[in-house]
DOMARSE-892624 format. One line per 8 residues: number of its first residue (from 1); their letters; for each residue x, y, z negated of N, C-alpha, C. Coordinates in steps of 0.1 Angstrom, whole numbers, plus 2048, in hexadecimal, padded with zeros to 3 digits. Each point is the difference from the previous one (the first is absolute). Layout:
<rs>
NUM	A	X/Y/Z/X/Y/Z/X/Y/Z; ...
</rs>
This chain:
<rs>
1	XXXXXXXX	8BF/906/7F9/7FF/80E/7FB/7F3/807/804; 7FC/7FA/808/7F2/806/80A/7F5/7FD/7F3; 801/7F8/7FE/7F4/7FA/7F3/800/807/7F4; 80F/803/7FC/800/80B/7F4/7FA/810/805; 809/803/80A/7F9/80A/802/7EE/804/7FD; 7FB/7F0/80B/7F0/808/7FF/7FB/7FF/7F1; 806/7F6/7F6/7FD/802/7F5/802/80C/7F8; 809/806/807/7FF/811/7FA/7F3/804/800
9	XXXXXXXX	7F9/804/808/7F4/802/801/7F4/801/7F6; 803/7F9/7F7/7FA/7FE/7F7/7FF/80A/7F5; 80C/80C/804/803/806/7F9/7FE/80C/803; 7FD/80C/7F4/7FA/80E/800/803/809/807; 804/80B/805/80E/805/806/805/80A/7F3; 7FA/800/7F9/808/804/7F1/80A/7FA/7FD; 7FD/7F1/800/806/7F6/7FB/80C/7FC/808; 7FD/800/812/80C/805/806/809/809/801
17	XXXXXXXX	7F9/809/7FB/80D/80F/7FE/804/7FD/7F5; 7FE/7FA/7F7/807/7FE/7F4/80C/7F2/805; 7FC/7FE/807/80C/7F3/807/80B/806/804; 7FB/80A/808/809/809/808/80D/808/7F6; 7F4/805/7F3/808/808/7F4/80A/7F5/7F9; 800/7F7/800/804/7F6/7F6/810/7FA/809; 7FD/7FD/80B/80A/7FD/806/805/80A/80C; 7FF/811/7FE/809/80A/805/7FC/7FE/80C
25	XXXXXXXX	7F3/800/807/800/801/80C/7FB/80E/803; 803/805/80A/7FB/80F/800/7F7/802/80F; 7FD/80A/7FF/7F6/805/80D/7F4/7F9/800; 7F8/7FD/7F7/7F7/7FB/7FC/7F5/806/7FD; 801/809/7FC/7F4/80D/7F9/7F4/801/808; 7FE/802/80D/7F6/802/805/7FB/7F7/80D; 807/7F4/7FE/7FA/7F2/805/7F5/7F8/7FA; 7F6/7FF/80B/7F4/7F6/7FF/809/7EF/7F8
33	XXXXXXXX	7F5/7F9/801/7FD/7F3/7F7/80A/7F8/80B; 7FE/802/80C/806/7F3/80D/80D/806/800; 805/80F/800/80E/802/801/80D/801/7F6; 7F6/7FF/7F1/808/800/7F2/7FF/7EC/805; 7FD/7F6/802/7FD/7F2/801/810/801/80A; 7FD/804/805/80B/801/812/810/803/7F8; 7FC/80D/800/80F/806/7F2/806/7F7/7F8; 7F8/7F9/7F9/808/7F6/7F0/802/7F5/809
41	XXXXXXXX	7FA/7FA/80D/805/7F3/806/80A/803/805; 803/80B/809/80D/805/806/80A/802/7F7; 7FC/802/7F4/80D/806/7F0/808/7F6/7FA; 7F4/7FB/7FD/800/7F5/7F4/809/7F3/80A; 805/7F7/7F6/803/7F3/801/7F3/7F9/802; 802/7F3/805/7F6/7F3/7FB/7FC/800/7F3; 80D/7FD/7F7/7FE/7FB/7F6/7FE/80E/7F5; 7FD/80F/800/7FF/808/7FD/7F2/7FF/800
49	XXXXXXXX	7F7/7FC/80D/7F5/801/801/7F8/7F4/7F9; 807/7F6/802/7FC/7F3/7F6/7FC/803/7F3; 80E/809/7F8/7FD/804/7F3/7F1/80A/7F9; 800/80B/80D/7F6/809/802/7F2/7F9/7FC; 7FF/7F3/80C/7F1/7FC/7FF/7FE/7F7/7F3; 80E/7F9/7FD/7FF/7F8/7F2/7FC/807/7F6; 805/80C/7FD/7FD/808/7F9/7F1/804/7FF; 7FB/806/80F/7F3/803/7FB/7F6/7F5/801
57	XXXXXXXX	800/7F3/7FE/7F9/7F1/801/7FC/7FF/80D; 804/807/80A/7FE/7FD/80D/805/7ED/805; 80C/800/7FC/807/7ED/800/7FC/7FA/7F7; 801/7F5/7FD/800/7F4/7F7/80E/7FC/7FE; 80D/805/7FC/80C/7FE/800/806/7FC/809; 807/7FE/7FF/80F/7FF/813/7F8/801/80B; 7FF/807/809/7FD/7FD/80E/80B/7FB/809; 802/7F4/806/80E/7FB/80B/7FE/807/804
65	XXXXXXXX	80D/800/808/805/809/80D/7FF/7FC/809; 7FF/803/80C/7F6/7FD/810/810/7F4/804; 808/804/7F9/80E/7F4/803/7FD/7F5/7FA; 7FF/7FE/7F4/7FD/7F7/7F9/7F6/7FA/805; 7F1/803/80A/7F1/7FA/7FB/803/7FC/811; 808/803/809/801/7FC/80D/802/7F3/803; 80F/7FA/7FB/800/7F2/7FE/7F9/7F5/7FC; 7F7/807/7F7/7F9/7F8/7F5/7F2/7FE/80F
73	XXXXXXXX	7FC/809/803/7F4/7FC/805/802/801/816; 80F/7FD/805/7FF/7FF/80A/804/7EE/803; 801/7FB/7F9/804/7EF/800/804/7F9/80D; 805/809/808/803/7FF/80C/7F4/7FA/80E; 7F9/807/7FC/7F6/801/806/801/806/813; 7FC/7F8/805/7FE/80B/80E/7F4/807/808; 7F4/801/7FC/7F8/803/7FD/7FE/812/800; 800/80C/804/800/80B/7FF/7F6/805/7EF
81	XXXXXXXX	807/808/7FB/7FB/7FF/7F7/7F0/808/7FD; 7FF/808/808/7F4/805/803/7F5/7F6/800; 803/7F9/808/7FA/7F0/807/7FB/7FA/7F6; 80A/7FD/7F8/803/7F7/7F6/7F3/807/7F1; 802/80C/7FF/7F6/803/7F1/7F3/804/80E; 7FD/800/807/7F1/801/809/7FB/7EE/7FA; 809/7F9/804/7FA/7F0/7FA/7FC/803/7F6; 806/803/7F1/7FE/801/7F5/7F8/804/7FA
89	XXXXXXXX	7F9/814/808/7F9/803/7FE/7F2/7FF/802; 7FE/7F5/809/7F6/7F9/805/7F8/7F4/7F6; 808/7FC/7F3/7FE/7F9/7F8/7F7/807/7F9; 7FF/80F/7FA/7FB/809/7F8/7F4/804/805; 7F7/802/7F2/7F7/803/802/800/812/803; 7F4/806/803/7FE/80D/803/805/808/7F2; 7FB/7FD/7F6/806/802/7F7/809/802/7F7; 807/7F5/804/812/801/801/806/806/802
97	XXXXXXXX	7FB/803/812/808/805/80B/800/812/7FD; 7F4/807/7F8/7FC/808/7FB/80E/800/7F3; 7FE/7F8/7F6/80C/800/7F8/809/801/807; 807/7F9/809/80C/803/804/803/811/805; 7F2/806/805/808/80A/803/802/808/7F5; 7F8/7FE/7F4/800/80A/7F6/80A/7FC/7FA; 809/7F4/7FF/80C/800/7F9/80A/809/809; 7FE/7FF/80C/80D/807/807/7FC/80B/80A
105	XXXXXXXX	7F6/80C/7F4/7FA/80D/7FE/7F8/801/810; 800/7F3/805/7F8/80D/80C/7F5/802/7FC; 7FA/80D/80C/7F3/801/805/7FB/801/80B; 7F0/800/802/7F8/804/80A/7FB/7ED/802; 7FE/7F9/7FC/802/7F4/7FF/7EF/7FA/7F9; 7F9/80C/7F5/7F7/7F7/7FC/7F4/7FE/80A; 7FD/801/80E/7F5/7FD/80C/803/7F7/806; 80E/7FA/7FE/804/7F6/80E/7F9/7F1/7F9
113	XXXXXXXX	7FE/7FB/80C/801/7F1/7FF/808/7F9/801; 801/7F4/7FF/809/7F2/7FF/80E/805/809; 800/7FC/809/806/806/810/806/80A/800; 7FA/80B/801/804/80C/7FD/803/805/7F1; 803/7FB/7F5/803/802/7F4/811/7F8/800; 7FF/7F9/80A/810/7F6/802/809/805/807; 7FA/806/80D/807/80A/808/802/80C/7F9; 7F9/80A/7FA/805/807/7F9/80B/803/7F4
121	XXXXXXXX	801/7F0/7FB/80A/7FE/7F8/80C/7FA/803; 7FE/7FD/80E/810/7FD/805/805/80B/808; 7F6/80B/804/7FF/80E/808/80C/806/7F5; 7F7/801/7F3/807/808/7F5/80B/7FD/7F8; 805/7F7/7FF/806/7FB/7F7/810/800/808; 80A/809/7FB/80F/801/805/805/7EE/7FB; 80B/802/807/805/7F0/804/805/7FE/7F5; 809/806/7F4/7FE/802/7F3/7F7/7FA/7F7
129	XXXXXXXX	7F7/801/803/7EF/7FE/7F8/7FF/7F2/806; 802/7FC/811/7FC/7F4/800/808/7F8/7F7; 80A/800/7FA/808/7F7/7F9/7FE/7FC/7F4; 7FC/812/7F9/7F9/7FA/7F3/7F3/7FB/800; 7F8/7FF/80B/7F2/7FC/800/801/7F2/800; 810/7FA/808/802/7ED/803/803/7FF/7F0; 80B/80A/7FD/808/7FC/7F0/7F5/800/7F1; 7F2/806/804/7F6/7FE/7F9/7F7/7F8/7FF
137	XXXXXXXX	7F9/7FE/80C/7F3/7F8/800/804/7F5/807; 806/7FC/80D/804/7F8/806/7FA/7F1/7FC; 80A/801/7F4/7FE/7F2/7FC/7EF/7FD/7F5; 7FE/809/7FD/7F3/7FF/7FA/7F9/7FB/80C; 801/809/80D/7F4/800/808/801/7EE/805; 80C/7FB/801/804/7F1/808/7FD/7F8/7F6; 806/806/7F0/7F9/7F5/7F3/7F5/7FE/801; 7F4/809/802/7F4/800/801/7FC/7F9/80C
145	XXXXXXXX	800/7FE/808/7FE/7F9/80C/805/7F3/7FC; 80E/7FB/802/7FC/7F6/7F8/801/7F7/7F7; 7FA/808/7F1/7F4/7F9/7F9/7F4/800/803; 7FB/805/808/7F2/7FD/80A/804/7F2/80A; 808/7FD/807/806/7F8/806/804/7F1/7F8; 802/800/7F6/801/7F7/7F9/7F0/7FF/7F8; 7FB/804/7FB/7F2/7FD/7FE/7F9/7FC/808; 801/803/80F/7F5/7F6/809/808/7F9/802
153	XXXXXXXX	80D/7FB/7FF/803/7F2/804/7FE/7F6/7EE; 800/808/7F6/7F7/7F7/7F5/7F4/7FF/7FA; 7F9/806/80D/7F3/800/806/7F5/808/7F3; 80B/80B/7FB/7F8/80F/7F6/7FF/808/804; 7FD/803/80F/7F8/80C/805/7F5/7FD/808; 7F6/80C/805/7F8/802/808/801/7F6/807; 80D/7FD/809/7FF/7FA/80D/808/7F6/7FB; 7FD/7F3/807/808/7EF/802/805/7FF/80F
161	XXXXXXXX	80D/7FC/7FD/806/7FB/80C/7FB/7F3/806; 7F7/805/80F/7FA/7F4/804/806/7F7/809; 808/805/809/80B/7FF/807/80B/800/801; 80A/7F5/803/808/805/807/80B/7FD/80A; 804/803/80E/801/7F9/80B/80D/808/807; 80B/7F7/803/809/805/803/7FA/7FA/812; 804/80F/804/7F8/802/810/80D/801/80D; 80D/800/7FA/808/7FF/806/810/7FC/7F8
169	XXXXXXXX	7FD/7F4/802/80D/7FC/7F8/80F/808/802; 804/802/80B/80B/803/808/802/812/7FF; 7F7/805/7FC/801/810/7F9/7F6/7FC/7F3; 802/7FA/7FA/7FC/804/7EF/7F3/804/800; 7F7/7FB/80B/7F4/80D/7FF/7FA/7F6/7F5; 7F5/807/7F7/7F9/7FA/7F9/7F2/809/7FF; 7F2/7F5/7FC/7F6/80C/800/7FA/7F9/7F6; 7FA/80B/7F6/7FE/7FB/7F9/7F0/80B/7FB
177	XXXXXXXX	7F5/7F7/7FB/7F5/803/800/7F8/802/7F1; 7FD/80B/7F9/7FB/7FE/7F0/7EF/806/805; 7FC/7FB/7FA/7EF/7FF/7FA/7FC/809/7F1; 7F7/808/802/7F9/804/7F8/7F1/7FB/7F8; 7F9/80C/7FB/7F7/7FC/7FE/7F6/802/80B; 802/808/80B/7F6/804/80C/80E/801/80F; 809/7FD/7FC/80D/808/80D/80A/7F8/802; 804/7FF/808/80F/7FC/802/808/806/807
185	XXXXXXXX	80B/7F7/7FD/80F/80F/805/80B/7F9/807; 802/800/80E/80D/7F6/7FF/80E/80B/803; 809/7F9/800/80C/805/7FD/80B/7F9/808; 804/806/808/80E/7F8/809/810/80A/7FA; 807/7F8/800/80C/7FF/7FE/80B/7F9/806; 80C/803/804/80E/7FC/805/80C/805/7FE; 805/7FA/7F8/810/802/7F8/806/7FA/80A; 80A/806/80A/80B/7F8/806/80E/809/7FE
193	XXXXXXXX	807/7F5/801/80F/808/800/801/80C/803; 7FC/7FE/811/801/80E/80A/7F2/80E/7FA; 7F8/7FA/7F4/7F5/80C/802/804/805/7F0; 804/7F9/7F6/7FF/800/7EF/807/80D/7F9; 800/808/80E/805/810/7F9/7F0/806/800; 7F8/7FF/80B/7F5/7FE/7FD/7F3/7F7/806; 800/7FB/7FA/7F5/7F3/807/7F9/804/806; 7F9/7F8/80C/7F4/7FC/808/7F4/7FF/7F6
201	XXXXXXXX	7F4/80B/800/7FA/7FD/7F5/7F0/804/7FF; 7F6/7F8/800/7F0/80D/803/7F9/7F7/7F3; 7F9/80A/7FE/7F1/7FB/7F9/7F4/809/802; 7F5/7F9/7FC/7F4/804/7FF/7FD/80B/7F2; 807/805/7F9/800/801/7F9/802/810/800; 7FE/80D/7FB/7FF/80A/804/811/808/7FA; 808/7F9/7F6/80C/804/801/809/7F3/809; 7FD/7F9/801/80B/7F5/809/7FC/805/811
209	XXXXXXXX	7F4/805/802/7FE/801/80B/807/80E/80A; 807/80B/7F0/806/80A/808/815/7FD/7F9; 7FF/7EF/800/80C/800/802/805/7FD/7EF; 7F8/804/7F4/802/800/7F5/802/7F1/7FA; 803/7FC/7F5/807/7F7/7FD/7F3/7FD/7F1; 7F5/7F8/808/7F9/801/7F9/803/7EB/7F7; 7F5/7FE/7F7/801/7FA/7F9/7FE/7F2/808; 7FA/803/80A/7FF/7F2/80F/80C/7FF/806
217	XXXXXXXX	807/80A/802/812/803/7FF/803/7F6/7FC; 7FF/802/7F8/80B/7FC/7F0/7FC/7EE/801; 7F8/7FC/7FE/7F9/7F2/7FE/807/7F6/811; 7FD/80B/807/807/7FB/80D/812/7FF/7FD; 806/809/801/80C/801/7F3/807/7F3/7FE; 7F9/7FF/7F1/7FF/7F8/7F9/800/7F3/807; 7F5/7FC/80A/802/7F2/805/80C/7FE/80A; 808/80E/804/806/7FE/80A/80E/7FF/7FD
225	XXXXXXXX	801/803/7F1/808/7FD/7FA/803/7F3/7FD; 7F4/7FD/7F8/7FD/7F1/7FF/807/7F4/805; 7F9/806/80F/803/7F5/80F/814/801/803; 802/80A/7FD/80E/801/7FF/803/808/813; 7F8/807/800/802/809/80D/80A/80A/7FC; 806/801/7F4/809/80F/7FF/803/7FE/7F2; 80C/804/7FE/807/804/7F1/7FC/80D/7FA; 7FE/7FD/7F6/7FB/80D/7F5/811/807/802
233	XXXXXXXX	809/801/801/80C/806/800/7FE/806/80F; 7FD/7FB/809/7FD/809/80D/7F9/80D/802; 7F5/800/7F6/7F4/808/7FE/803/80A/800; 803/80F/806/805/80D/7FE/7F3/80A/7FD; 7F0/7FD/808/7FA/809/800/7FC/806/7F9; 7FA/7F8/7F1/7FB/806/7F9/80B/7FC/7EE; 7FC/808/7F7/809/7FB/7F4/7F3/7F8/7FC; 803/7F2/7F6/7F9/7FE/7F7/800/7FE/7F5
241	XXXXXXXX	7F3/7FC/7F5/808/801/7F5/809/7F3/7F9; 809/803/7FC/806/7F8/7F5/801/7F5/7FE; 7F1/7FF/7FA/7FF/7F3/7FC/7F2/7F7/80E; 806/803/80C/7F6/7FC/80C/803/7EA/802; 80B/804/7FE/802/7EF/7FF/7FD/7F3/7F9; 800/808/7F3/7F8/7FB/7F2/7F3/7FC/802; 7FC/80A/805/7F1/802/801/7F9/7F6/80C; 808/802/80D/7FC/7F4/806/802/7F3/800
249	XXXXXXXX	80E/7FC/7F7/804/7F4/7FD/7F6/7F4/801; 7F3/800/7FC/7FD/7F9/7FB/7F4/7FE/811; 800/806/803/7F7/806/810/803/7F1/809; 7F8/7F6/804/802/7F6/807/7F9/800/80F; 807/7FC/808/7F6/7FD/80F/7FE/7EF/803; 7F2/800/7FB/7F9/7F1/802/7FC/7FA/80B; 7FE/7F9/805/7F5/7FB/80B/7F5/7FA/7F7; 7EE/80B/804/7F9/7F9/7FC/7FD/7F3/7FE
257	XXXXXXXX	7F9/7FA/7F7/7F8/7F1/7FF/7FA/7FD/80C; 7F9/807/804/7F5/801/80C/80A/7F9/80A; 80A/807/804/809/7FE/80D/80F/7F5/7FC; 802/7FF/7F6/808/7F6/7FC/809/7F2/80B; 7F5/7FC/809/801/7F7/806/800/804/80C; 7FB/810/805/805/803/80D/80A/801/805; 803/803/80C/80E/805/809/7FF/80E/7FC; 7F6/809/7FF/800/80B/7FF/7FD/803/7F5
265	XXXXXXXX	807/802/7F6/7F7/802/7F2/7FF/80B/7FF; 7F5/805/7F4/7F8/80C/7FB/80B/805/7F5; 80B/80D/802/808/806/7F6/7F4/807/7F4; 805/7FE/7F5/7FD/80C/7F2/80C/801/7FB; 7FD/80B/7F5/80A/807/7FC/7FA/7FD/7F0; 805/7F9/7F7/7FD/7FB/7F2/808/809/7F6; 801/806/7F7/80A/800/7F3/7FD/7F7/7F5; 80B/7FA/7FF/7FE/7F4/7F4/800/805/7F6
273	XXXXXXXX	800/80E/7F8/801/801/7F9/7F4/805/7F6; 7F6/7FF/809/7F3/807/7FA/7FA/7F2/7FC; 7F1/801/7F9/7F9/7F8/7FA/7F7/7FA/80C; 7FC/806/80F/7F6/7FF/80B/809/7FC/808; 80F/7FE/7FE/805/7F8/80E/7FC/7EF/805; 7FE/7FB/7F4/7FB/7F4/806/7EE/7FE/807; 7FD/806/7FE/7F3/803/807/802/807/80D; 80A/80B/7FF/7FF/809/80B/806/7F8/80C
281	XXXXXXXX	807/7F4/7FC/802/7FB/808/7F6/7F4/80B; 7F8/7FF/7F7/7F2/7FB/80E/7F7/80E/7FF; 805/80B/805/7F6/80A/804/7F9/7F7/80E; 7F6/803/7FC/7F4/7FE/80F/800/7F0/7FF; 805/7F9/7F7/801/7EF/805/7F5/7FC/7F4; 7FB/7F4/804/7F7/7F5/7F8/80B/7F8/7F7; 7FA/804/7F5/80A/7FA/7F2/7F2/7F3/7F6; 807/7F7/7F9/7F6/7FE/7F8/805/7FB/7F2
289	XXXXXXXX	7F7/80B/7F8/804/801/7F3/7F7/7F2/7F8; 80C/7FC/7FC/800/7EC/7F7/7F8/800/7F9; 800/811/7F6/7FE/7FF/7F3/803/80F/7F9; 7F7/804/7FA/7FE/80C/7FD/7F5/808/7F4; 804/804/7F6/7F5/803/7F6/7FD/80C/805; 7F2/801/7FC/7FC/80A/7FF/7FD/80E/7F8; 80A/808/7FF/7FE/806/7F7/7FB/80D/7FA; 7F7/805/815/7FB/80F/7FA/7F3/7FE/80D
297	XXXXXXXX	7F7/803/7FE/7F1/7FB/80C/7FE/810/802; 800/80A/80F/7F8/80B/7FD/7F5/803/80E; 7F8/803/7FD/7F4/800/80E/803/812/806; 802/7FC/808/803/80C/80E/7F0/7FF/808; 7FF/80C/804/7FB/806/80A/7FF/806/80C; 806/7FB/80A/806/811/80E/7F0/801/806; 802/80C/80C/7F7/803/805/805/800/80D; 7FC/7FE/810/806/802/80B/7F1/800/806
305	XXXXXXXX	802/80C/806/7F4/800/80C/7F1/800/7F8; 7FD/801/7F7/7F7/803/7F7/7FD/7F3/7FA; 80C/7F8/7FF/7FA/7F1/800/80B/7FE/7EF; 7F7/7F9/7FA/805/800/7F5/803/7F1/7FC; 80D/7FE/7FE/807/7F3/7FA/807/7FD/7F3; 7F8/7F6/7F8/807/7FE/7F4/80B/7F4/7FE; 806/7FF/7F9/813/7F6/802/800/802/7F3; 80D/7F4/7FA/803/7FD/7F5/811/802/802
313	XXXXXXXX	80B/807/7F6/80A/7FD/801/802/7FB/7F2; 807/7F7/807/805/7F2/7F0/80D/800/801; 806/804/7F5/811/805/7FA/800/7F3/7F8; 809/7F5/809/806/7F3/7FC/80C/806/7F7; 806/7F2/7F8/80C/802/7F9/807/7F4/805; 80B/7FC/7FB/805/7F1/7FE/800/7F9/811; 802/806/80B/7F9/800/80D/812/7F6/803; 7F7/7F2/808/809/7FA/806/7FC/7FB/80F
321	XXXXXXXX	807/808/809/7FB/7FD/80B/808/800/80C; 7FE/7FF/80C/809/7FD/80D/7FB/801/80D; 807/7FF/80A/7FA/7FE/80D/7F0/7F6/803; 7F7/804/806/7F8/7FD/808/802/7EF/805; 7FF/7F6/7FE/804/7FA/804/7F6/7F5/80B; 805/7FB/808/7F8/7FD/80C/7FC/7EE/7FE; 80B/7FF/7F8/7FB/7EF/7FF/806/7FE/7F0; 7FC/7F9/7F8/7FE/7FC/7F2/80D/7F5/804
329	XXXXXXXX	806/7FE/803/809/7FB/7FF/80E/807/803; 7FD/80D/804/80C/808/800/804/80C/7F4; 7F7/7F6/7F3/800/80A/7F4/80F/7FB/7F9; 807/80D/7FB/80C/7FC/7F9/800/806/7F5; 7FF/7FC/7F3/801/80A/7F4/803/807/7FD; 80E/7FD/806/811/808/7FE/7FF/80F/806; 7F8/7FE/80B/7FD/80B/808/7F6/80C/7FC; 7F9/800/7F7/7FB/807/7F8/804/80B/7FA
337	XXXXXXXX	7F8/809/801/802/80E/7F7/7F8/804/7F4; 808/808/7F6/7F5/803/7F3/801/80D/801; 7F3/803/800/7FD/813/7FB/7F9/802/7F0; 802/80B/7FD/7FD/7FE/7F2/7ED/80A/804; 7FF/803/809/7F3/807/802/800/807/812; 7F3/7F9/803/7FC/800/80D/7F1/806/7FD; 7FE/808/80F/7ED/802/7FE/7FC/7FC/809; 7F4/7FA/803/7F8/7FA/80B/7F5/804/801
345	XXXXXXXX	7FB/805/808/7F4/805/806/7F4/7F6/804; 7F7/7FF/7FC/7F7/7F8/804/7F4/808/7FE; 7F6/7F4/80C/7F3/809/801/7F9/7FE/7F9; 7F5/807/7FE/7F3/7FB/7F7/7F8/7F5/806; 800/7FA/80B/7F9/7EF/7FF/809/7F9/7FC; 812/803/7FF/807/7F4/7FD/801/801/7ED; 7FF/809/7FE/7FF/805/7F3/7F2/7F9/7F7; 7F4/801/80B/7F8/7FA/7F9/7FA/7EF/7FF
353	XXXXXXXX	808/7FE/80B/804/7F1/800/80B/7F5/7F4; 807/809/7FD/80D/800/7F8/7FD/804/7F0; 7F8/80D/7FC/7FE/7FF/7F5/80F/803/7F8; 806/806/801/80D/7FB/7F8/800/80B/7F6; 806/7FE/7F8/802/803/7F2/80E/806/7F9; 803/80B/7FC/80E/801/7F7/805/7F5/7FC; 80D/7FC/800/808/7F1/7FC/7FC/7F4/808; 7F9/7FE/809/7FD/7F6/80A/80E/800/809
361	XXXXXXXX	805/7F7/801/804/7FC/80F/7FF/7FD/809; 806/803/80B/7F8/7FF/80D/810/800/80B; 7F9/7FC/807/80D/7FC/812/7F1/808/809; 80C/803/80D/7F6/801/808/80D/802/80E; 7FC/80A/80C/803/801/80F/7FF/80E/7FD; 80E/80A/808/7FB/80D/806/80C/806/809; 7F9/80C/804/80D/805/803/806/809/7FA; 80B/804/7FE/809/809/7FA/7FE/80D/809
369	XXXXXXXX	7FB/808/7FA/7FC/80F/807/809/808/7F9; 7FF/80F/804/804/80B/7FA/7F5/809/7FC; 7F9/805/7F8/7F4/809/804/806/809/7F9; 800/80F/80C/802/80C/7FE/7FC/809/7F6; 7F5/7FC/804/7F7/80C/7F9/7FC/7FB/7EA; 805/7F3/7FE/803/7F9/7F4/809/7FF/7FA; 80B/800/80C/80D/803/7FC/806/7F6/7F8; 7FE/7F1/808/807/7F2/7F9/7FB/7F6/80A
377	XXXXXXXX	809/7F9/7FD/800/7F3/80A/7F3/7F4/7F7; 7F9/7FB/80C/7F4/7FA/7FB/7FF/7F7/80A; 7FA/7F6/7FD/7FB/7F4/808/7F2/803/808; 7FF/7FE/808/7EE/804/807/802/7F4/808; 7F0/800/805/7FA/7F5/808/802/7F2/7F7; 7FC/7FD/7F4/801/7FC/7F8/7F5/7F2/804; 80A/7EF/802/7F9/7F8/800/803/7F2/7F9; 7F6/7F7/7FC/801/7F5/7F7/808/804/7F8
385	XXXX	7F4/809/7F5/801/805/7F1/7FD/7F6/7FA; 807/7F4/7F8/7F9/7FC/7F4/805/803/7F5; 7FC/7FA/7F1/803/7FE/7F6/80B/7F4/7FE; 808/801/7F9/806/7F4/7FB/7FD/7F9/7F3
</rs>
């Protein structure tokens, strides 16, 4: 009711005395804007006032009732709910947070910062409001986090999962490490029975680090689900959406190539369902591609330190290739991968050694990188280029 009310506001006090005339409220004549608002909330029904704001396009048709939207967005959660949208709000940008208050009319709000724009909105906001703010955005703000979360584990964002290392078997701890173009971020997480109302949980990260359920959250999550540390039917804290299961279905935990043969092996997190999983799977490992056309030649330039370097990236097609292998008799055919397009980085002495040409084929050695700032998985340190 609290929420309809401040959406009165919106309105003239003409417009309110005509509210007043329309539905026989009396003693109204010579009340200000806040006490004709006070009058019709104390008069009126809910659903009187529902009609009121439909009428004057204040709603978008039905508003629930605080009965109805409770169930929906308390999922039995134990979590204090105050608590609970401080996480959430931490996801938002300043600008948002700015939106949020102007959907639910506050003011005095446009000077604050980050921090203090969050506090003020859980300062303001009657306990009422927090429910339509979970029964609104909630799931937008967790949808959004993660599909951020699923993109760096199918290695289409900013950051590649470089790491990741379960640090305490016996509490679920896991830590897990993503790479930028200049930064990195690690992220710890622990789902246990005793904690999964709300987890053990930090990152480096400026909303995971005040507790928020950021998209390093989520990827941690995701693996911990994986590993089978907890049932998605246990999960009370947060709602997600819908179709969250679907979506990770296809989400695998590998042991790298690199570590294969260790006692300790190197965990990733793959989706089989993208075009880069079979690559992403020797991230950071020495692969060597059999066989490979070439189908696009382009000369790069960087600069670092006033030092200037030219490189060739060569966009293969028809790419058949595999693990690194250590002895020529541990080659297996079978074991082979095909990509329909790979790029390889090479330098300008191996480039001018090589000579290669559109439609040429060529094998060579590299390793499977991620480059940030390129935004695709590429081979570098590129050795014994020939022609075939």
């Amino acid at each position: 009711m609290s929420y309809m009310i401040k959406l009165l506001s919106n309105l003239r006090v003409k417009e309110l005395k005509d509210i007043c005339k329309t539905y026989d409220i009396s003693g109204y004549s010579g009340l200000k804007k806040a006490e004709l608002i006070s009058l019709i909330a104390r008069t009126l029904t809910e659903n009187n006032i529902k009609d009121i704001l439909a009428q004057k396009g204040l709603i978008d048709g039905e508003i629930e009732s605080i009965e109805e939207i409770k169930p929906i967005v308390k999922t039995g959660r134990e979590a204090e709910t105050r608590k609970y949208i401080n996480y959430l709000l931490h996801s938002l940008s300043v600008k948002e947070l700015k939106q949020v208050c102007r959907d639910f009319q506050l003011s005095g709000y446009s000077g604050l910062k980050k921090a203090d724009l969050i506090d003020f909105i859980l300062d303001s906001l009657a306990e009422e409001e927090y429910y339509r703010f979970l029964h609104e955005r909630e799931l937008e703000i967790i949808g959004n986090e993660i599909e951020t979360a699923i993109g760096k584990i199918q290695g289409k964002e900013r950051e590649t999962i470089s790491d990741i290392r379960i640090v305490n078997p016996d509490l679920n701890e896991i830590e897990i490490t993503f790479k930028g173009f200049n930064w990195e971020t690690v992220s710890f997480l622990s789902i246990t029975e005793d904690n999964i109302s709300n987890p053990d949980r930090d990152c480096d990260c400026r909303t995971g680090a005040n507790m928020g359920f950021c998209s390093h959250f989520w990827v941690g999550f995701i693996f911990s689900l994986k590993e089978g540390y907890f049932s998605l039917s246990d999960w009370k804290l947060t709602r997600l959406p819908e179709n969250f299961e679907s979506k990770i279905n296809s989400i695998q935990i590998k042991a790298s190539p690199q570590t294969q043969q260790e006692e300790e092996k190197e965990l990733i997190l793959i989706d089989k369902s993208t075009d880069s999983a079979k690559i992403m799977e020797h991230l950071d490992s020495r692969i060597t591609v059999y066989e490979g056309d070439i189908a696009e030649i382009e000369e790069k330039v960087s600069e670092f330190q006033d030092i200037m370097t030219t490189y060739y990236i060569l966009q293969l097609k028809n790419v058949k290739f595999g693990p690194q292998l250590k002895k020529k008799s541990d080659y297996d055919e079978s074991k082979l991968n095909e990509l329909d397009r790979l790029f390889v980085r090479v330098s300008d002495n191996a480039y001018d050694k090589l000579q290669p040409s559109v439609g040429d084929k060529i094998t060579l050695n590299g390793t499977v990188n991620k480059d940030n700032f390129l935004k695709m998985f590429i081979l570098k340190r590129a050795t014994k280029i020939k022609k075939l």
